[in-house]
Residue frames relative to the residue before (quaternion, step in Angstrom):
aa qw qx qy qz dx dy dz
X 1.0000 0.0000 0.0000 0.0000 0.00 0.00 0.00
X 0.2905 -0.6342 0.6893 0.1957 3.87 -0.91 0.88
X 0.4874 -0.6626 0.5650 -0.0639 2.41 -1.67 0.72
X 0.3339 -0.6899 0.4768 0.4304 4.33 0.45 1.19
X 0.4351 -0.6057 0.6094 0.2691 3.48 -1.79 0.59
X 0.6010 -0.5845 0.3922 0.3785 3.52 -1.04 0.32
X 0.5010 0.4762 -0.4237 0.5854 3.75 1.17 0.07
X 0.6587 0.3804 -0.3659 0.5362 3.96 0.49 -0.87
X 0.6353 0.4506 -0.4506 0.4363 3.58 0.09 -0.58
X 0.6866 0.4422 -0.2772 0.5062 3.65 0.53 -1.45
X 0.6329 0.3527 -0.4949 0.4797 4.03 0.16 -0.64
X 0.7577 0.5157 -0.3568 0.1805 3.97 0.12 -1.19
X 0.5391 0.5417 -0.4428 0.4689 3.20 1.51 0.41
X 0.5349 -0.5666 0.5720 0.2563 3.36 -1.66 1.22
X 0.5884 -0.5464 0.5008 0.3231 3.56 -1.65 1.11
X 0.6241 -0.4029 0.5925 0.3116 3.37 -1.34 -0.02
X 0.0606 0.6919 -0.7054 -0.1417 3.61 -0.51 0.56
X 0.3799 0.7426 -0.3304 0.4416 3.69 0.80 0.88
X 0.6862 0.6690 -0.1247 0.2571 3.08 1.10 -1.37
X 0.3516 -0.7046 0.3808 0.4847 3.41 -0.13 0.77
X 0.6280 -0.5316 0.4309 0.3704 3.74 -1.30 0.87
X 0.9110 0.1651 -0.2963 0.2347 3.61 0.66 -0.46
X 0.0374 -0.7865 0.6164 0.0103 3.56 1.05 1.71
X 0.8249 0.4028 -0.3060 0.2522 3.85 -0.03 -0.85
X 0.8215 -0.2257 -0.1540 0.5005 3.45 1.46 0.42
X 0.5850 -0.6572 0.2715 0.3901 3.43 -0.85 1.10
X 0.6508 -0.5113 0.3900 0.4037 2.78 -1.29 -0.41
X 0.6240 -0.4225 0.3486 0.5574 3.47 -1.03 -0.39
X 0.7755 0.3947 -0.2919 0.3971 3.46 0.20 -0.94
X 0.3728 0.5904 -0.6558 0.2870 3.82 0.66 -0.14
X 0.2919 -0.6547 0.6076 0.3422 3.73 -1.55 -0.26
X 0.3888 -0.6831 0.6130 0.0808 4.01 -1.23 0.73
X 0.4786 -0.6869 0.5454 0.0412 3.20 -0.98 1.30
X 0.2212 -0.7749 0.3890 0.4463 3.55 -0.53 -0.03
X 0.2984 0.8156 -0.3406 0.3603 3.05 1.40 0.76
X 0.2729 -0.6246 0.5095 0.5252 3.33 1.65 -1.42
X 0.5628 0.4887 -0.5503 0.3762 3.61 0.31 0.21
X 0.1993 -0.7169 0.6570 -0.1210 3.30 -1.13 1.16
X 0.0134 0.7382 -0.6162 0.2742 3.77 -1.20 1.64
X 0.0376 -0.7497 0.6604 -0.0207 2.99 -0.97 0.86
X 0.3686 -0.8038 0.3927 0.2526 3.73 -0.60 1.08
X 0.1239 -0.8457 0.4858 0.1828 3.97 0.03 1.00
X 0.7778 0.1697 -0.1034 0.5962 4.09 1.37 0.08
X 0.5378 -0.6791 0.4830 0.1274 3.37 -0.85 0.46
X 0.2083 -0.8798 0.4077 0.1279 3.55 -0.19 0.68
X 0.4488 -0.6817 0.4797 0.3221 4.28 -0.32 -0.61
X 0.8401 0.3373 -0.2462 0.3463 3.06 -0.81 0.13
X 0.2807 -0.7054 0.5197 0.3918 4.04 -0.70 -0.94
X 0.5296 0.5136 -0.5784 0.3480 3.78 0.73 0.45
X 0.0112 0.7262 -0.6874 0.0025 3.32 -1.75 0.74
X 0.7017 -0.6017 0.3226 0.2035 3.06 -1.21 1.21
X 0.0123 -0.7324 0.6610 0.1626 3.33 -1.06 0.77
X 0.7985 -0.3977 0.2352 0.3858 3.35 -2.01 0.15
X 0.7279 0.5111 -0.3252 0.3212 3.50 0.60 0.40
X 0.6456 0.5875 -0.2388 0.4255 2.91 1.92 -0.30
X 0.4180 -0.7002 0.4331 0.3839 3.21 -0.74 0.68
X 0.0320 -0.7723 0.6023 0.1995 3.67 -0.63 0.34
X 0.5955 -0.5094 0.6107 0.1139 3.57 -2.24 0.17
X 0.2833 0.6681 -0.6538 0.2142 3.98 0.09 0.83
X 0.2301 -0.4292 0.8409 0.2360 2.78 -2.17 0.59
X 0.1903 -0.8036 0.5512 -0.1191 3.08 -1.71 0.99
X 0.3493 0.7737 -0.5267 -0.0453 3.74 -0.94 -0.17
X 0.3269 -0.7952 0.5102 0.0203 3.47 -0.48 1.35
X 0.1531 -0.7458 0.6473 0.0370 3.57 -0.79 1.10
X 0.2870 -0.5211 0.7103 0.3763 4.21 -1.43 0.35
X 0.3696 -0.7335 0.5155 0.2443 3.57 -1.00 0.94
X 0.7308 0.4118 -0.3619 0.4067 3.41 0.78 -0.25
X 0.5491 0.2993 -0.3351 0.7048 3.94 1.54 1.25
X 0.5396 -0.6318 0.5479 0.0976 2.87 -0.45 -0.25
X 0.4553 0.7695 -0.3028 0.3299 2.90 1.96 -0.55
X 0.1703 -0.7822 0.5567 0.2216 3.53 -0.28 1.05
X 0.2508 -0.8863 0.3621 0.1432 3.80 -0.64 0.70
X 0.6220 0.1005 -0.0658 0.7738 3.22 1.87 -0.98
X 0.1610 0.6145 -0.7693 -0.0690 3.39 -1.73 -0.20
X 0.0620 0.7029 -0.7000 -0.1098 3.30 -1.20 0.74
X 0.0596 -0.7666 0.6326 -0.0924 4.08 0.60 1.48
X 0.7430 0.5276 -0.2305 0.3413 3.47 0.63 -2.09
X 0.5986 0.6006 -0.3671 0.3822 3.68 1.35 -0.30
X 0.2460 -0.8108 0.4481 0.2851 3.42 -0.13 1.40
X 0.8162 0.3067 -0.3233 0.3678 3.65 0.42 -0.53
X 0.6045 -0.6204 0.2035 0.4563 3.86 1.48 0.30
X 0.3297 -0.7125 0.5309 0.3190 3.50 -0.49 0.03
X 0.6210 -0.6856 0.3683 0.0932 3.37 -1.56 1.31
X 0.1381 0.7546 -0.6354 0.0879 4.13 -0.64 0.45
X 0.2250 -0.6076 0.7032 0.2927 3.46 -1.47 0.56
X 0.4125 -0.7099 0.4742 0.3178 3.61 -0.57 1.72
X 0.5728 0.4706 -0.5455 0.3911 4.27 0.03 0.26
X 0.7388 0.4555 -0.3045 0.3923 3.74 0.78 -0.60
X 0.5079 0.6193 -0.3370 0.4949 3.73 1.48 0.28
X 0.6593 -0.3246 0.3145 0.6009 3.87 -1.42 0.47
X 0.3765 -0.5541 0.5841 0.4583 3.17 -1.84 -0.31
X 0.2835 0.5620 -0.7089 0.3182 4.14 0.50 0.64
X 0.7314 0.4493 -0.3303 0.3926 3.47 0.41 -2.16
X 0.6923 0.5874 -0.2879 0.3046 4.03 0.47 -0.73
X 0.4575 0.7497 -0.1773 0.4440 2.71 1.76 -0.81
X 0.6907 0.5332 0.0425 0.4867 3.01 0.20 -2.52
X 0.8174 0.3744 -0.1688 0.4039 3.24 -0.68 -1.56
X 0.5518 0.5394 -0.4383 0.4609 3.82 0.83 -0.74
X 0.7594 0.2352 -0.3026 0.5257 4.16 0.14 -1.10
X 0.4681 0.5906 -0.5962 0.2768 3.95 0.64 0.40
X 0.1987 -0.6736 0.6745 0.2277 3.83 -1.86 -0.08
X 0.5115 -0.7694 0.2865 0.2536 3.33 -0.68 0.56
X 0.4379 0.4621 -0.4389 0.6341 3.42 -0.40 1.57
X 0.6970 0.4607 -0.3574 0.4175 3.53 0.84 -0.66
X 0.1566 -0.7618 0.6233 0.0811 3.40 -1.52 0.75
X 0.2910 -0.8517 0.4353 0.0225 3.33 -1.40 1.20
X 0.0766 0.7319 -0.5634 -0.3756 3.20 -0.82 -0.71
X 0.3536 -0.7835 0.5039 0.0850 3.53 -1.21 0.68
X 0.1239 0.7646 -0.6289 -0.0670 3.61 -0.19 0.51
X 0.1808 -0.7713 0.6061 -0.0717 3.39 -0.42 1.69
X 0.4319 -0.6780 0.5731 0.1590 3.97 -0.90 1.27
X 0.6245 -0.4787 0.4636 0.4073 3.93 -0.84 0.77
X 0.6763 0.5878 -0.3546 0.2672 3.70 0.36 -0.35
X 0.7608 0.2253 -0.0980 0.6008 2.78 1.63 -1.09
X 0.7085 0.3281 -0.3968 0.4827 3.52 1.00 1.49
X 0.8544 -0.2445 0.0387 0.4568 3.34 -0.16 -0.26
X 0.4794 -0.7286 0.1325 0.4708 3.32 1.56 0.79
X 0.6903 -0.5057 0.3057 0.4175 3.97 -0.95 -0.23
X 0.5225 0.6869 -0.3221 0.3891 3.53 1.14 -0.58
X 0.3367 -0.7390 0.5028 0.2961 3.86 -0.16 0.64
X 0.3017 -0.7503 0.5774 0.1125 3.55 -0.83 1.22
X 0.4873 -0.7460 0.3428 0.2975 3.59 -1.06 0.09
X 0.6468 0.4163 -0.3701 0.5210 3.84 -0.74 0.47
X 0.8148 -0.3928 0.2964 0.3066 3.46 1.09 0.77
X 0.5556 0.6140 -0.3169 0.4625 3.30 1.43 -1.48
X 0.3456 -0.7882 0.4400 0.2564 3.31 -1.53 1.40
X 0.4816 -0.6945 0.5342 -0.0207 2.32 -2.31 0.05
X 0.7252 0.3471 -0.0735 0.5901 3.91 -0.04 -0.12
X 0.7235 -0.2748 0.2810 0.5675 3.37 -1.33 0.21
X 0.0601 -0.7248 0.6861 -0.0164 3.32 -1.43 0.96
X 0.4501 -0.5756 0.6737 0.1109 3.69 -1.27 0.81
X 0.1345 0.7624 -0.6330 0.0032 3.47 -1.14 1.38
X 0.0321 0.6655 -0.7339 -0.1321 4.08 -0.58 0.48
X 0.0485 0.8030 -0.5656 0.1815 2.86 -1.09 1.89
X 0.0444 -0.8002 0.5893 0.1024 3.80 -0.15 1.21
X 0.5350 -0.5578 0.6267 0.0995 3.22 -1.67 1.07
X 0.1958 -0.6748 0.7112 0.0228 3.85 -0.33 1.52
X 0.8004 -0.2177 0.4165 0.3722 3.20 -0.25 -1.49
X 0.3429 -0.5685 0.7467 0.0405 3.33 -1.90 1.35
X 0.0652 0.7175 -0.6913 0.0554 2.62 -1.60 1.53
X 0.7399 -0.5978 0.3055 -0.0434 3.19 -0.53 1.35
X 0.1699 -0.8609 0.4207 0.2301 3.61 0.18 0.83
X 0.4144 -0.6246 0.5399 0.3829 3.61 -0.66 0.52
X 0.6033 -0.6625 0.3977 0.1972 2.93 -1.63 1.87
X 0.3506 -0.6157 0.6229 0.3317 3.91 -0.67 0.51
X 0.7902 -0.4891 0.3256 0.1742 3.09 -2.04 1.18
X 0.5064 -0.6039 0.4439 0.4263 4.03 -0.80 0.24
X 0.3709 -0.7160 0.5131 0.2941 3.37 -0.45 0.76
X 0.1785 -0.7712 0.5177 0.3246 3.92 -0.13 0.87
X 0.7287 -0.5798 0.3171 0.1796 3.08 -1.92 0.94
X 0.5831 0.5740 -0.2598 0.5129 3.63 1.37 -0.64
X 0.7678 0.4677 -0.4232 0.1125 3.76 0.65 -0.16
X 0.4594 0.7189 -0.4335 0.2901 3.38 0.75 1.48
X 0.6991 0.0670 -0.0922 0.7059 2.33 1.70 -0.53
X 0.4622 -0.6565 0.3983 0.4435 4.09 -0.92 0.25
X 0.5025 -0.5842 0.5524 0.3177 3.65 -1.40 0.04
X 0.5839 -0.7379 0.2359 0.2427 2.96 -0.88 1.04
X 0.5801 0.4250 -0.4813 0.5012 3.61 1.39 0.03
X 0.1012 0.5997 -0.7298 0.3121 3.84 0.76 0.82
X 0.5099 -0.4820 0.7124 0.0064 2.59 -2.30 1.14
X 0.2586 -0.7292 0.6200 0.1299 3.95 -1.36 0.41
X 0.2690 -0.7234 0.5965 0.2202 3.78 -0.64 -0.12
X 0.4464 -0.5469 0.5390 0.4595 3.39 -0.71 -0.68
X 0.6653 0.4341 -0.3482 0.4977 3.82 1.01 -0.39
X 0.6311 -0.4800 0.3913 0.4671 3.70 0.77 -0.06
X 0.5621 0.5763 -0.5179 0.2893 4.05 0.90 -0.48
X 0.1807 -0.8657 0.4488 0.1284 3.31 -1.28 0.96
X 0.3109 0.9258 -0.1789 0.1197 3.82 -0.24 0.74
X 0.2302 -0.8715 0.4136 0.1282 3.55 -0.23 1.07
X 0.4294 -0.6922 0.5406 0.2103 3.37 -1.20 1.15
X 0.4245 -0.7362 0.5266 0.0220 3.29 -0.61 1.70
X 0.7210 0.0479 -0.0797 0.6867 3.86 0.60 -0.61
X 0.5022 -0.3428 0.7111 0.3530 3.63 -2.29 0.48
């Protein structure tokens, strides 16, 4: 038995009749990175905080291969949004999503370079320029790591000794 190639898998899906009409080129007014990422802002968000590559952020989403139509993911239907730490995502979404505020909605037309490259992958899974409408819910912050205490280069002098060499002071009774 053969197995479907990842171009046959990826062609045998039906377009989106959903899709926004302009997956295969933006408009005029979108604005262009000199990266080649390209976005056009479709809502307006609040505030001035925006997400960096450590935060985890909150998007409703739905991602189209622009050259089908083939919608592949959407998570719209998710009422409270679905989770990512924005550094572990394409670099289109890292890109983008970094100069976003939350409430704001996009659209992203992100070149194969700066997602899962152009080369058709297998199980369908996309490929090539790709079409995101993506709304920023919410940044969540990593929890701050502990004070690093000042003594650990060298011990304080009411340090304790062992007889094996461990050194150490009892911090609470």
């Amino acid at each position: 038995m053969r197995l479907p190639t990842a171009l046959e898998l990826a062609t045998a899906q039906a377009p989106d009749p959903q899709a926004p009409e302009d997956l295969k080129q933006p408009p005029a007014d979108a604005k262009k990175a000199p990266s080649g990422l390209v976005w056009k802002v479709l809502a307006a968000g609040k505030g001035q905080e925006r997400p960096s590559a450590e935060d985890t952020i909150t998007v409703r989403h739905s991602g189209w291969m622009a050259s089908s139509g083939v919608k592949f993911e959407s998570s719209v239907d998710s009422p409270q949004g679905i989770d990512y730490v924005l550094g572990r995502s394409i670099p289109g979404w890292i890109e983008g999503l970094s100069s976003m505020v939350p409430g704001e909605k996009r659209r992203f037309w992100i070149p194969g370079k700066l997602a899962h490259g152009d080369q058709p992958r297998p199980y369908g899974l996309p490929y090539g320029d790709l079409v995101y409408d993506i709304e920023l819910v919410a940044i969540k912050r990593p929890a701050k790591p502990p004070e690093v205490p000042s003594d650990l280069t060298s011990p304080p002098a009411d340090a304790k000794r062992t007889a094996s060499g461990l050194v150490y002071r009892k911090l609470t009774e």
